[in-house]
C-alpha positions as CSV (number, residue, x, y, z in Angstrom):
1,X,77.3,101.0,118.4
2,X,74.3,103.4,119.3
3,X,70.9,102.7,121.0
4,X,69.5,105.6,118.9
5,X,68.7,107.4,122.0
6,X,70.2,111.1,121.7
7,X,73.0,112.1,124.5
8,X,73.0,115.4,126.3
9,X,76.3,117.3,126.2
10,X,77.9,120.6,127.3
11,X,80.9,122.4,126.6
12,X,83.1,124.2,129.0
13,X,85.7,127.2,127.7
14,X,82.9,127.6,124.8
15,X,83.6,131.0,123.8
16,X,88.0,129.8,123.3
17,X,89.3,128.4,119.7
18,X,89.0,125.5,121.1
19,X,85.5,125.5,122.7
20,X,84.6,126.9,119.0
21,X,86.1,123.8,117.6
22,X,83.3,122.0,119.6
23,X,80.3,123.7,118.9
24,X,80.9,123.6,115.4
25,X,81.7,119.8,115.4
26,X,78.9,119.2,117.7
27,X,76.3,121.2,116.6
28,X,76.2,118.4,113.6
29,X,76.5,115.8,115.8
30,X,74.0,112.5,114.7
31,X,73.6,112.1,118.9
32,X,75.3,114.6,120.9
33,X,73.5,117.1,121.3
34,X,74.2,120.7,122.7
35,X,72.5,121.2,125.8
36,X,74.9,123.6,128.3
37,X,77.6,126.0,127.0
38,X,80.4,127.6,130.2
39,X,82.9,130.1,130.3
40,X,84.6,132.7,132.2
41,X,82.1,134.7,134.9
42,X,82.6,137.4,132.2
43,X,80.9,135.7,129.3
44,X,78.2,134.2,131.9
45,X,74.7,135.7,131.8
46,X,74.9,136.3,128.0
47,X,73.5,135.0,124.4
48,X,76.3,132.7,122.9
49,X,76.2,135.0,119.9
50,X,77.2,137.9,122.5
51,X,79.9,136.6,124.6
52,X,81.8,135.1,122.0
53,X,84.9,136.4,119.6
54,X,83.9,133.6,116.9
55,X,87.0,133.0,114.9
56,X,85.7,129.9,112.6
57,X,85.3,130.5,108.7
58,X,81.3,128.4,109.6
59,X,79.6,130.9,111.1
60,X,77.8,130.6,114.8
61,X,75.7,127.5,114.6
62,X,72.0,128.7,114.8
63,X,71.2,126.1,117.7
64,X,73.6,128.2,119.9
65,X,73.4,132.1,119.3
66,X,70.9,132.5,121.5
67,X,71.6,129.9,124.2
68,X,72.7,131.7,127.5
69,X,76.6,130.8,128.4
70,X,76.9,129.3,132.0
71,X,79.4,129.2,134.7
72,X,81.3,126.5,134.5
73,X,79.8,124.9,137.7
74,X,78.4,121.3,137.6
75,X,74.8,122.4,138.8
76,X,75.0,124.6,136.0
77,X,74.9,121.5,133.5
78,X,72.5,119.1,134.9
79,X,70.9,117.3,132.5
80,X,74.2,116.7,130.5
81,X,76.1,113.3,130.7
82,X,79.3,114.3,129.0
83,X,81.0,117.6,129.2
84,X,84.2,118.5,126.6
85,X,86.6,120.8,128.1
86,X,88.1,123.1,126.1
87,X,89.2,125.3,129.0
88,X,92.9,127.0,129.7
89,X,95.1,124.7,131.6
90,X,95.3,127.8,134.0
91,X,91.7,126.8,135.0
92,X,91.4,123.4,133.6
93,X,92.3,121.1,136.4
94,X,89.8,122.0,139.3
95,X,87.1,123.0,137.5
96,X,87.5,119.2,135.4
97,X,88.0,117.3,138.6
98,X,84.9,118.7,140.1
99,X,82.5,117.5,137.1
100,X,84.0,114.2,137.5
101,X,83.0,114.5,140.9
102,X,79.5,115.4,140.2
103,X,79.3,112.1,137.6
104,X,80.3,114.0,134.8
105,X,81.5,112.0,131.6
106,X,84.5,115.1,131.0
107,X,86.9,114.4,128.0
108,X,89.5,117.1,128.0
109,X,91.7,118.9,125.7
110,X,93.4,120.5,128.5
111,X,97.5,119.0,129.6
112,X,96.1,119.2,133.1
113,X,95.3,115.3,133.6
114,X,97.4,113.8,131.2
115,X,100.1,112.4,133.8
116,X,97.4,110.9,136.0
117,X,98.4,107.4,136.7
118,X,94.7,106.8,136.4
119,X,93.2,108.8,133.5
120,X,93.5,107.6,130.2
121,X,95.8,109.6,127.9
122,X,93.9,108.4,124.2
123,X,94.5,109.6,121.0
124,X,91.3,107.5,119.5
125,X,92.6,106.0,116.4
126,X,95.6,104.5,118.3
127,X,94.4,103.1,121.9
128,X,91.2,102.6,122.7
129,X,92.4,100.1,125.2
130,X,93.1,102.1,127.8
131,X,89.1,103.1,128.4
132,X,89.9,99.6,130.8
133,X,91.3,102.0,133.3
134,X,88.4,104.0,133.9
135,X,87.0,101.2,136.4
136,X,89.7,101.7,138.3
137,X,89.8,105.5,138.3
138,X,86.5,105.9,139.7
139,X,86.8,103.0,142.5
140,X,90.0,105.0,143.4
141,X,88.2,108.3,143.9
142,X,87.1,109.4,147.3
143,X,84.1,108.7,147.7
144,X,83.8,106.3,144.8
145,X,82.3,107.0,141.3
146,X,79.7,105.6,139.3
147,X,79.4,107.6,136.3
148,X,82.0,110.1,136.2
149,X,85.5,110.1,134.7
150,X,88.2,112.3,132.9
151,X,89.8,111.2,129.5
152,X,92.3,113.4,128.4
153,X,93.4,113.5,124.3
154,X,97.1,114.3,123.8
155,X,98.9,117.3,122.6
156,X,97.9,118.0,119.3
157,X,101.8,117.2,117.9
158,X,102.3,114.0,119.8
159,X,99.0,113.1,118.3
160,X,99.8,113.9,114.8
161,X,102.8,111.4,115.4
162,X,101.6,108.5,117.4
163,X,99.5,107.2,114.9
164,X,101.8,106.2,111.8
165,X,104.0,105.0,114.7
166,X,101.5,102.8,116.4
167,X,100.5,101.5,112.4
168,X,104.2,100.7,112.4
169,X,104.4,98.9,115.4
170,X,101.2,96.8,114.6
171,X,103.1,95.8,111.8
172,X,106.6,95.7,112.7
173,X,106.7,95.2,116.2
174,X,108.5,97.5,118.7
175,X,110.0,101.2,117.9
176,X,113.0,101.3,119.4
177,X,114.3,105.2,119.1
178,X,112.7,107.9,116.9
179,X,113.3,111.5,115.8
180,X,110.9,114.0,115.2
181,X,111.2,117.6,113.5
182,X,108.0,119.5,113.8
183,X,106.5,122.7,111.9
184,X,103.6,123.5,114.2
185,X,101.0,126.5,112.9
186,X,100.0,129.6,115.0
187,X,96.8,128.4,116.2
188,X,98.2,125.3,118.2
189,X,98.7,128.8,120.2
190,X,95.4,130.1,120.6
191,X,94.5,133.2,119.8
192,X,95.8,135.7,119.5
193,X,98.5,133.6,119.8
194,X,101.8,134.5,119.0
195,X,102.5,138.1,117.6
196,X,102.8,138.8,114.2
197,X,105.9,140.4,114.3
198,X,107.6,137.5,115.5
199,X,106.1,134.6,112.9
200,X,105.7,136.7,110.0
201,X,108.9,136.2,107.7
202,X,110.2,133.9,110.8
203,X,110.3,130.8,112.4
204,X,110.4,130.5,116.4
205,X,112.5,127.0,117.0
206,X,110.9,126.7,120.5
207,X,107.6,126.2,121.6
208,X,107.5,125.9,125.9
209,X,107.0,122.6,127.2
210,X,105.9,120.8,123.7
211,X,109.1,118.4,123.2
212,X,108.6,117.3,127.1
213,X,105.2,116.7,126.0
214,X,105.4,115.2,122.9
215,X,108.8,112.7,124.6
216,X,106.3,111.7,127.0
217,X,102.9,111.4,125.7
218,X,104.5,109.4,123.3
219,X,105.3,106.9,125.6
220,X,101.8,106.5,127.5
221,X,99.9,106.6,124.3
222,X,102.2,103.8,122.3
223,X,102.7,101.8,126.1
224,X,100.2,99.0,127.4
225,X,98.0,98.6,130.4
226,X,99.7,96.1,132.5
227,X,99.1,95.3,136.7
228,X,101.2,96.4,139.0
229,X,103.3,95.2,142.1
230,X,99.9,96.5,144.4
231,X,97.4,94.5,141.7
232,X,96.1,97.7,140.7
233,X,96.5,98.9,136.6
234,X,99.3,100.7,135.2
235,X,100.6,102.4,132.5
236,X,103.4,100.8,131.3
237,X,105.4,103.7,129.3
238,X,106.3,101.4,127.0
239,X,108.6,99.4,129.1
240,X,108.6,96.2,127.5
241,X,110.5,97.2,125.2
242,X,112.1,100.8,125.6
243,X,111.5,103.6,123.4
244,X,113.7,106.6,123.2
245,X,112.1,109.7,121.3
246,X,114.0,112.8,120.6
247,X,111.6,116.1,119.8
248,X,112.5,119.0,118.2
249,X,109.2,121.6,118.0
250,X,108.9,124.6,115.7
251,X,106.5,127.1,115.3
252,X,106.0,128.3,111.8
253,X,103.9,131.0,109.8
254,X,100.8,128.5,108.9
255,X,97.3,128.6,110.2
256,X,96.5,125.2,110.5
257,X,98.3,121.9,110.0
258,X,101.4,120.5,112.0
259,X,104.1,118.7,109.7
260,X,106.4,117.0,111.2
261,X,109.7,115.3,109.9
262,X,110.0,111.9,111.6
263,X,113.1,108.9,111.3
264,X,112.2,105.4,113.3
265,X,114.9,102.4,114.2
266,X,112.8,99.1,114.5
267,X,114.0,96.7,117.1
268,X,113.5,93.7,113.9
269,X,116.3,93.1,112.2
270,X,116.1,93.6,109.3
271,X,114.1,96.7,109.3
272,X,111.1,96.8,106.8
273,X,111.2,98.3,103.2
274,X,110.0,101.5,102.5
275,X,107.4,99.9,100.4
276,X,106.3,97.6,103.0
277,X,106.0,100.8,105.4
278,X,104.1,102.5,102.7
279,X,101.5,99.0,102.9
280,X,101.6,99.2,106.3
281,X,100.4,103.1,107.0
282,X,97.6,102.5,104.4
283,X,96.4,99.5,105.7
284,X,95.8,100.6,109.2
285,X,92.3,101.1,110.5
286,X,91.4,102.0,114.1
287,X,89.4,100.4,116.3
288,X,86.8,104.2,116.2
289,X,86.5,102.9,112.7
290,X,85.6,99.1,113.2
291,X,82.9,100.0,116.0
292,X,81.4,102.8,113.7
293,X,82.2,105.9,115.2
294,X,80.3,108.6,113.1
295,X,83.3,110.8,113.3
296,X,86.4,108.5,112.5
297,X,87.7,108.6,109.3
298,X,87.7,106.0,106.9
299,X,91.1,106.2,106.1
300,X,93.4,106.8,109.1
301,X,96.4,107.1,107.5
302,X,96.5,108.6,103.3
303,X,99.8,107.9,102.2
304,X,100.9,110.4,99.7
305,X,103.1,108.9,96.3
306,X,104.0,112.3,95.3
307,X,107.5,113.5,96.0
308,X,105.8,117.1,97.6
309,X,103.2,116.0,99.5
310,X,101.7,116.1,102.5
311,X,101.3,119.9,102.5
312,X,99.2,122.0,105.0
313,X,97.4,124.1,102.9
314,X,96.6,121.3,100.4
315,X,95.9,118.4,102.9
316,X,95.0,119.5,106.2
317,X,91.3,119.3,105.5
318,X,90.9,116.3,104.0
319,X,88.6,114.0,106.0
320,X,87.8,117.1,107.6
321,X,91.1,116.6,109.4
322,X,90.1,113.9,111.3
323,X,92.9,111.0,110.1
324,X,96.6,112.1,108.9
325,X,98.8,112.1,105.6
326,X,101.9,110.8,105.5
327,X,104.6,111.4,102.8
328,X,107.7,110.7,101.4
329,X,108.4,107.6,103.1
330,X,112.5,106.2,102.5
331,X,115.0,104.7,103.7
332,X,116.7,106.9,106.4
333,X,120.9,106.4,106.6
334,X,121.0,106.8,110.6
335,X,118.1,105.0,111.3
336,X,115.9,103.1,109.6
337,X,112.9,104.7,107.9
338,X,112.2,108.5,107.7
339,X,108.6,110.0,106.6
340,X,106.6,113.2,106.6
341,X,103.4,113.6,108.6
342,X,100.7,116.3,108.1
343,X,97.8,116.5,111.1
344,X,95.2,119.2,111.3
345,X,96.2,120.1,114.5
346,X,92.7,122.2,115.2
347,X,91.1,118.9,114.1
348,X,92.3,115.7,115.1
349,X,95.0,117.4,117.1
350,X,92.3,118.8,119.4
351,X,88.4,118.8,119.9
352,X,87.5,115.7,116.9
353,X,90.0,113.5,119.2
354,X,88.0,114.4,122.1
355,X,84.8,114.0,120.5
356,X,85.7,110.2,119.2
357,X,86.7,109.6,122.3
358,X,83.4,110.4,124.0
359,X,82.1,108.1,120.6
360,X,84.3,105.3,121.4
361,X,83.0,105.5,125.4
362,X,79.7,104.9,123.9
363,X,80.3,102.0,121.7
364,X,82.0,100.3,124.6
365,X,79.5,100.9,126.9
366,X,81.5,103.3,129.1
367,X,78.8,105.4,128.9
């Protein structure tokens, strides 16, 4: 997948949880390697070590306490080909579009992008497929591109839930409604994140935005690349055969881990088995897998047998949270099929899926 050759990368929003998330990842990277770290005009100027809150239970990765954090300014990363952005959707968008101007590679955690009709929205062990719109996205820019793009990765529910669904739909063929129940953990907020006084003893049955999200996302992550009426590409939402999701989002006392409650009606009738669901969800494998991808997991999908499991505090880190656990797979009265899904949403649910991404853009030459 790899010429061998390493692959200069920054990070912008370094000293956030989620720029954290990077470093960490990256700093063990086989062939990225940390060259540029940006944040606020506050933190710029200063050792890494200095002009970060680190919050991660690994301690500051020796190859950055001492590297001097940047501005988050193109000319302030030459030398890089990709950039992850792990910056606050209050900032996110310009600062994202004008790296993609310079010929920046930027795969972003940020919601900014995601409706784009021409940036990928790719949760990396579900649909790679869509890279084939980045041709298209930088012929469409003003003036046109040659090396630059932006990838964005989903919300860290929707992707915790996309991928059983697309192993179902592999299998089964279309979806045609589904229900989801989610328990999301405190730091899908960031930190500080939401105040101890209200999670402590509690849960918070609304989270702003995130069932919008997850009711959309679903639908251009699980959708196809089609042409339109113009002969350009488009995302098809799905439309071939309609989907209808209903989210309900939670926010509940856990660190890390989202688990989510999900129920599915196939289009097939009959519906599958729970058993033949189960084969299904352990069978999958993702294309990141296939093509080597040193961060995809080897199992996408662990499907639990025990009547308790998935559970965050047991679960989330397997695979170092880079696939998801399903559970408790049945038959569902209303609909068809009803299981539990665990995702680490710090992991998978945020910078890994961005960092596979950028993987996947090498193997298939994006890059």
């Amino acid at each position: 997948m790899h010429e061998g050759r390493k692959i200069n990368v920054g990070v912008l929003g370094a000293t956030g949880t989620v720029g954290q998330r990077f470093i960490a990842l990256l700093s063990e990277h086989p062939f990225f390697v940390l060259h540029a770290l940006g944040a606020s005009q506050r933190s710029a100027g200063k050792p890494y070590a200095r002009a970060v809150t680190w919050k991660q239970t690994k301690y500051i990765p020796a190859v950055v306490r001492e590297v001097v954090v940047k501005e988050c300014k193109p000319e302030c990363f030459r030398g890089c080909e990709i950039v992850f952005s792990g910056l606050d959707a209050d900032v996110a968008g310009p600062i994202e579009e004008a790296f993609r101007r310079a010929e920046f590679a930027v795969f972003s955690n940020a919601k900014n992008h995601r409706r784009d009709p021409n940036v990928p929205l790719i949760v990396p062990l579900v649909n790679a497929s869509h890279f084939s719109m980045i041709p298209q996205q930088r012929s469409l820019h003003n003036p046109p591109l040659q090396k630059g793009f932006i990838v964005t990765n989903a919300n860290c529910s929707t992707t915790g839930v996309v991928i059983p669904l697309a192993a179902l739909e592999k299998a089964f063929g279309p979806i045609e409604s589904c229900m989801i129940t989610t328990m999301q953990a405190i730091s899908g907020a960031g930190y500080p994140g939401v105040p101890s006084l209200d999670i402590i003893d509690n849960i918070v049955p609304y989270i702003g935005g995130e069932e919008e999200k997850m009711e959309w996302e679903t639908l251009k992550i699980l959708g196809g690349v089609s042409e339109g009426e113009d002969g350009r590409k488009i995302f098809d939402m799905h439309a071939r055969q309609p989907l209808r999701v209903s989210a309900q989002c939670n926010r509940v006392p856990v660190i890390e881990g989202h688990t989510e409650c999900v129920s599915v009606r196939f289009a097939r009738r009959p519906p599958p088995s729970p058993q033949q669901v189960r084969e299904a969800l352990q069978a999958y494998t993702s294309d990141a897998w296939t093509m080597s991808c040193p961060s995809a997991p080897r199992h996408t999908i662990f499907v639990h047998e025990e009547p308790d499991r998935p559970q965050p505090r047991l679960d989330r880190d397997y695979q170092s949270g880079a696939g998801v656990n399903v559970g408790r797979v049945r038959q569902c009265p209303v609909l068809d099929i009803k299981f539990v899904v665990l995702a680490n949403n710090v992991a998978i649910g945020a910078a890994t899926s961005s960092i596979v991404n950028a993987e996947l853009a090498v193997c298939k030459g994006v890059i």
